[in-house]
KOLFIKE-28453 format. One line per 3 residues: number of its first residue (from 1); their letters; for each residue z, x, y of C-alpha. Coordinates in nm, 3 decimals. Example, Ala and Ser with C-alpha at 12.3 -4.5 7.8 and 13.67 -1.06 7.14 Angstrom:
1 = AS = 0.780:1.230:-0.450 | 0.714:1.367:-0.106 $
//
This chain:
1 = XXX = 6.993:1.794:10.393 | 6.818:1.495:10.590 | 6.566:1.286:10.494 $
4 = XXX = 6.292:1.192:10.801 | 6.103:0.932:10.828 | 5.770:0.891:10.631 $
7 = XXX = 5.896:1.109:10.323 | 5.946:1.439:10.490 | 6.225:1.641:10.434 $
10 = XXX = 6.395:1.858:10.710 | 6.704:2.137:10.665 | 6.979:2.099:10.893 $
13 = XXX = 6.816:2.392:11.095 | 6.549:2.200:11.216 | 6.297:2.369:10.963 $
16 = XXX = 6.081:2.144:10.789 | 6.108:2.159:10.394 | 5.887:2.143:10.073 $
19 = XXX = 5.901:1.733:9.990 | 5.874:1.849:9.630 | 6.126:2.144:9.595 $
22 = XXX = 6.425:2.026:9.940 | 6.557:2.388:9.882 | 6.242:2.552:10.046 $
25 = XXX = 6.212:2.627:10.402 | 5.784:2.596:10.516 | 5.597:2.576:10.825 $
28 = XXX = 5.314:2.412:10.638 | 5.203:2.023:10.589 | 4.940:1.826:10.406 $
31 = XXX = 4.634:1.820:10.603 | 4.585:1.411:10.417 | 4.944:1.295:10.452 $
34 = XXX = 5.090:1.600:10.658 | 5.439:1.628:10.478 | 5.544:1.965:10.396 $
37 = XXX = 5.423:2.182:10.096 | 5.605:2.529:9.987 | 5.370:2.787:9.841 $
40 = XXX = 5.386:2.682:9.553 | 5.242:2.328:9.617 | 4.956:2.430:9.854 $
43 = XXX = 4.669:2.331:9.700 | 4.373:2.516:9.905 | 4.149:2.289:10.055 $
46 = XXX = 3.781:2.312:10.275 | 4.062:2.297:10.573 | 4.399:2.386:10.529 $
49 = XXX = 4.642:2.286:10.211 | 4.687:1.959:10.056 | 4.980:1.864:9.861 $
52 = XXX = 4.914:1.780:9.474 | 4.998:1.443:9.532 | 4.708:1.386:9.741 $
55 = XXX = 4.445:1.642:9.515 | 4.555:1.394:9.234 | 4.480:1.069:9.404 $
58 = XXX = 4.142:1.215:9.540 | 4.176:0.982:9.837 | 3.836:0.798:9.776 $
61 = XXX = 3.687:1.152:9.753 | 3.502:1.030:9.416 | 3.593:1.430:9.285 $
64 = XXX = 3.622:1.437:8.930 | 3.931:1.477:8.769 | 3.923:1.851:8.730 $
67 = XXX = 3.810:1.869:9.091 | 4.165:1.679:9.151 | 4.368:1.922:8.976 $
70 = XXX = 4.630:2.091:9.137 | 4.559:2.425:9.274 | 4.747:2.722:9.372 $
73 = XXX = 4.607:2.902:9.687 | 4.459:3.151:9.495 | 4.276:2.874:9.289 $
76 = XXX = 4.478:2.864:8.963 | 4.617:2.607:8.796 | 4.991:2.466:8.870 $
79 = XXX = 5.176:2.574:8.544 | 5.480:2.319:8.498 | 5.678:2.636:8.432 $
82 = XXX = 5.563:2.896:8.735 | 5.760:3.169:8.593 | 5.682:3.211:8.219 $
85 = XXX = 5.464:3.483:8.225 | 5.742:3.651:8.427 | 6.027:3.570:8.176 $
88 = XXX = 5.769:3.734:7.915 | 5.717:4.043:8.087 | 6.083:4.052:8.129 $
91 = XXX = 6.124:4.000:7.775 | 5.912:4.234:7.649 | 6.044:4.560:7.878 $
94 = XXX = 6.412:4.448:7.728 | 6.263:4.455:7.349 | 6.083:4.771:7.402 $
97 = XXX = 6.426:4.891:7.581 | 6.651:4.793:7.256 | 6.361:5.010:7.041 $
100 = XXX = 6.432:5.268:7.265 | 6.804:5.261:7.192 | 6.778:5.160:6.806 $
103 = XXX = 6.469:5.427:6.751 | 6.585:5.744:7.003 | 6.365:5.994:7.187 $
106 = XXX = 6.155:5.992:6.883 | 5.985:5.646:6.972 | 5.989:5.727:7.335 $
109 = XXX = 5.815:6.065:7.361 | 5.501:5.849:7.101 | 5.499:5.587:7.362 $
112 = XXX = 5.558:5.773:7.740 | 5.310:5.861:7.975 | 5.213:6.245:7.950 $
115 = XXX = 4.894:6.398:8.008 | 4.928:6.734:7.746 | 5.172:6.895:7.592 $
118 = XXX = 5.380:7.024:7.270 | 5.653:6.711:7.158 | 5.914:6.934:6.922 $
121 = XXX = 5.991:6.618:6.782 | 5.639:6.502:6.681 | 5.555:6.840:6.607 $
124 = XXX = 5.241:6.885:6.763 | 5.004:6.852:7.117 | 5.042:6.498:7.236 $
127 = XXX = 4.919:6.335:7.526 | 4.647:6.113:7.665 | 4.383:6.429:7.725 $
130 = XXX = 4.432:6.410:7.320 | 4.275:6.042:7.300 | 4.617:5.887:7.324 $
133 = XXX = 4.486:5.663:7.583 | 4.767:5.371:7.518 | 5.003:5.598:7.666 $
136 = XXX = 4.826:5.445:8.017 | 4.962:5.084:7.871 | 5.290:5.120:7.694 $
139 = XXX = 5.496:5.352:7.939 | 5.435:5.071:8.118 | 5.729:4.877:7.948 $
142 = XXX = 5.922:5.192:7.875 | 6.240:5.279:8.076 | 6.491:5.579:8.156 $
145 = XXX = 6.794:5.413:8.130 | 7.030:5.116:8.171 | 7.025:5.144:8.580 $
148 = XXX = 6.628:5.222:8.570 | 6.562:4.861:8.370 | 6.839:4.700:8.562 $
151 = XXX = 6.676:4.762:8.915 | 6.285:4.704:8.746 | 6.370:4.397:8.602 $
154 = XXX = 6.545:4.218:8.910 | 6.278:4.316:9.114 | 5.985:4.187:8.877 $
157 = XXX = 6.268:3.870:8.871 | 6.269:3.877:9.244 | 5.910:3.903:9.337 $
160 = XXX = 5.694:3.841:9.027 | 5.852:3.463:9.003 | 5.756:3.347:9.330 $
163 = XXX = 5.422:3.564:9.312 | 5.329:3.412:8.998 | 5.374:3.061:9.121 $
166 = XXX = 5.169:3.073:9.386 | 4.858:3.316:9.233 | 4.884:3.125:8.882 $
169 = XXX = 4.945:3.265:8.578 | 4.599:3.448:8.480 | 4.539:3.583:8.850 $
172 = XXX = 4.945:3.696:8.835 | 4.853:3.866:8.440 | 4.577:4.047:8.599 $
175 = XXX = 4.738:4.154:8.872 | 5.066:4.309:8.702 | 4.827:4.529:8.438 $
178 = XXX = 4.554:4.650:8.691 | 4.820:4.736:8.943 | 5.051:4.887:8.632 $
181 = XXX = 4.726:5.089:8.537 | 4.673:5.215:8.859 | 5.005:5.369:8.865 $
184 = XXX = 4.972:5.513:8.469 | 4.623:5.671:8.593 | 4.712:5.825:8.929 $
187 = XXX = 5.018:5.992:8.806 | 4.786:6.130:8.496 | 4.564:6.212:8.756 $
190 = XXX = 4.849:6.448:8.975 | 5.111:6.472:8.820 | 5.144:6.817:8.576 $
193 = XXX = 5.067:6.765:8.224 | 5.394:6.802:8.065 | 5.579:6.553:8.279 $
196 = XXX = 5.659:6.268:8.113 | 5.670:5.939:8.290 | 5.760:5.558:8.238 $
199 = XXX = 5.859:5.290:8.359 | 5.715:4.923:8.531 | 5.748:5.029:8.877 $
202 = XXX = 5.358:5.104:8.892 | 5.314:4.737:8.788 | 5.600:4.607:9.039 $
205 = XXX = 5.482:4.821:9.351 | 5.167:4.627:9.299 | 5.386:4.253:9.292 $
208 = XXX = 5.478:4.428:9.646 | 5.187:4.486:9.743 | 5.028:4.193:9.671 $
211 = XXX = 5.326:3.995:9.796 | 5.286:4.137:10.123 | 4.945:4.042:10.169 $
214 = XXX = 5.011:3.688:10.073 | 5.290:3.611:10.322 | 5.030:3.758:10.580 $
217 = XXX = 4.792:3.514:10.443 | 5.055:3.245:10.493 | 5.177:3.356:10.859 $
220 = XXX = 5.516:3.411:10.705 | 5.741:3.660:10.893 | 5.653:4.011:10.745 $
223 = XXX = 5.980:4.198:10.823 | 6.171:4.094:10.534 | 5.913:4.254:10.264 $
226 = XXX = 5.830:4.540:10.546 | 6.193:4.643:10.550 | 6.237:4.624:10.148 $
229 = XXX = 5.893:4.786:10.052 | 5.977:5.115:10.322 | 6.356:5.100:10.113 $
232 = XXX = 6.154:5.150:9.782 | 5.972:5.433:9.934 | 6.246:5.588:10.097 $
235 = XXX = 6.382:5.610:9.735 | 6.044:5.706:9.616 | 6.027:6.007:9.843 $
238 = XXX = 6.373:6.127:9.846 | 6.497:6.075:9.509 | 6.451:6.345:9.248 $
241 = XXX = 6.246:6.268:8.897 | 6.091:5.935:9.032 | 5.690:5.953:8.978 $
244 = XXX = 5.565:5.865:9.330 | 5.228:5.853:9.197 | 5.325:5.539:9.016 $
247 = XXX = 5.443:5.346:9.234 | 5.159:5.462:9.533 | 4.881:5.391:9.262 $
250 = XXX = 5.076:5.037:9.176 | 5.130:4.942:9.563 | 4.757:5.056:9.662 $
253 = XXX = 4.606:4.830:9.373 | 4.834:4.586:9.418 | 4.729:4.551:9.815 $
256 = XXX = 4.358:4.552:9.688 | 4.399:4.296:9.419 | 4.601:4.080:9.606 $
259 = XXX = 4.396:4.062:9.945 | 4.108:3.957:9.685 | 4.310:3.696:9.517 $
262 = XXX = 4.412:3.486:9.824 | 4.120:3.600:10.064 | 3.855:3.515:9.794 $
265 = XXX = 3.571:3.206:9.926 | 3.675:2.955:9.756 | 3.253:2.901:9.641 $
268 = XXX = 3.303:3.205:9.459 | 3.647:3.281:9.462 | 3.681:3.395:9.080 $
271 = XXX = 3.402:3.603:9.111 | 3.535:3.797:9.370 | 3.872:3.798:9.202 $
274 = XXX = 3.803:3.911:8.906 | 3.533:4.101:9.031 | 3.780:4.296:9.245 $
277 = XXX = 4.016:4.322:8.922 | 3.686:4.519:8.703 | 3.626:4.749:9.013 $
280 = XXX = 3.931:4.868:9.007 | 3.941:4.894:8.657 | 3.647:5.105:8.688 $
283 = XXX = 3.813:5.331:8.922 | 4.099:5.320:8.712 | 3.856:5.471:8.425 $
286 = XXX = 3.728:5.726:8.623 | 4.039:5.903:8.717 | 4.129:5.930:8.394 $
289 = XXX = 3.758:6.061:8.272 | 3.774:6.324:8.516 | 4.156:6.428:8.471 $
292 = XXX = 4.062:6.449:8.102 | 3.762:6.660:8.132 | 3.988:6.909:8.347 $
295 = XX = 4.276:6.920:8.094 | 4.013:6.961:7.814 $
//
């Protein structure tokens, strides 16, 4: 690694890098002092990004202090750990995993996704058309198997971290359980009764999604996230006992979500956000009304 002139950093390659993290490769600079700023450190301004060195010292601006405050392009906050709400997602699916192992098919078939049907052992009808409505949620952190979890849980590794750093961590939240709903309603929507599903590929097909629209946002090349998000659906498609309607409802929401987050005005930008987030929601709530009402 080189250092230029003036602070900025540039890779042997030629490529300019972050100033703040030498490791990352960008094509974009500080519109105040025009050194380069990864994702992460873009702080959306009225043109282009600033770096949160220059938000912070206001440059004369006369913004308040809040104004100042570092921004992620989707207008949250810069966490000083960017991935924490990914480690806890990760955590939890690996808790709910071990209860899985330690508590057997017993605790899984309370907790899976399935729209109606007899559970020998719970003994009865289960199933969200029955009122079980957290099914929706908590198959959500339920898994198959050691190689299901394993691939989930790099992948939410993979592309939650860096997706979470540069939405912020309430915009990222919101993201991962609308998109992970979307999934959990559109295969109780399709999908027979008495097929059980789980799983957090709903909720990761959205972190696709909405990963793809933000490298669009940024001008990165596409091809990378192209090539791996038409793998996943290969595998989708051609693999047996894999609920496709989870991971189309995920990847759909996730697109939707996601084009609001980074596209918002920044005037209103949580409005629109947020407001995106609650009309999908409603979507989400109609689906599962009307499958209901049919199973009923």
């Amino acid at each position: 690694m080189e250092q230029a002139p003036g602070g900025r950093s540039e890779a042997r390659s030629g490529v300019p890098t972050c100033y703040r993290h030498p490791d990352r490769e960008t094509g974009i600079r500080c519109t105040r002092c025009e050194r380069p700023i990864c994702p992460e450190c873009m702080v959306d301004a009225s043109v282009g990004f600033q770096c949160p060195d220059c938000v912070r010292a206001g440059s004369g601006t006369g913004h308040s202090p809040a104004a100042s405050r570092p921004r992620t392009i989707a207008g949250g906050s810069v966490a000083a750990d960017p991935r924490l709400i990914t480690k806890l997602l990760i955590g939890i699916n690996l808790a709910a995993f071990l209860a899985q192992l330690s508590l057997g098919d017993r605790f899984t078939d309370r907790f899976d996704l399935i729209g109606q049907a007899y559970v020998p052992l719970l003994g009865g009808i289960e199933g969200v058309a029955h009122g079980q409505y957290y099914r929706l949620l908590t198959a959500m952190f339920l898994h198959g198997g050691y190689i299901h979890i394993l691939f989930n849980m790099l992948s939410l590794w993979w592309i939650g971290g860096p997706l979470e750093a540069a939405l912020g961590r309430a915009r990222y939240l919101a993201l991962y359980f609308v998109s992970g709903l979307a999934g959990s309603a559109l295969t109780y929507l399709v999908a027979a009764p008495n097929q059980p599903s789980l799983g957090a590929s709903g909720a990761i097909f959205g972190l696709f999604g909405a990963t793809a629209v933000l490298m669009r946002r940024l001008n990165y090349d596409m091809r990378p996230v192209i090539a791996l998000l038409v793998v996943n659906l290969i595998i989708t498609f051609g693999w047996a006992n894999i609920a496709w309607q989870a991971h189309i409802g995920g990847l759909v929401a996730g697109v939707i979500v996601g084009y609001a987050m980074v596209h918002a005005p920044r005037e209103r930008r949580a409005l629109v956000q947020y407001g995106t987030c609650a009309l999908v929601l409603a979507v989400i709530v109609v689906m599962i009304v009307a499958r209901t009402a049919q199973l009923a």
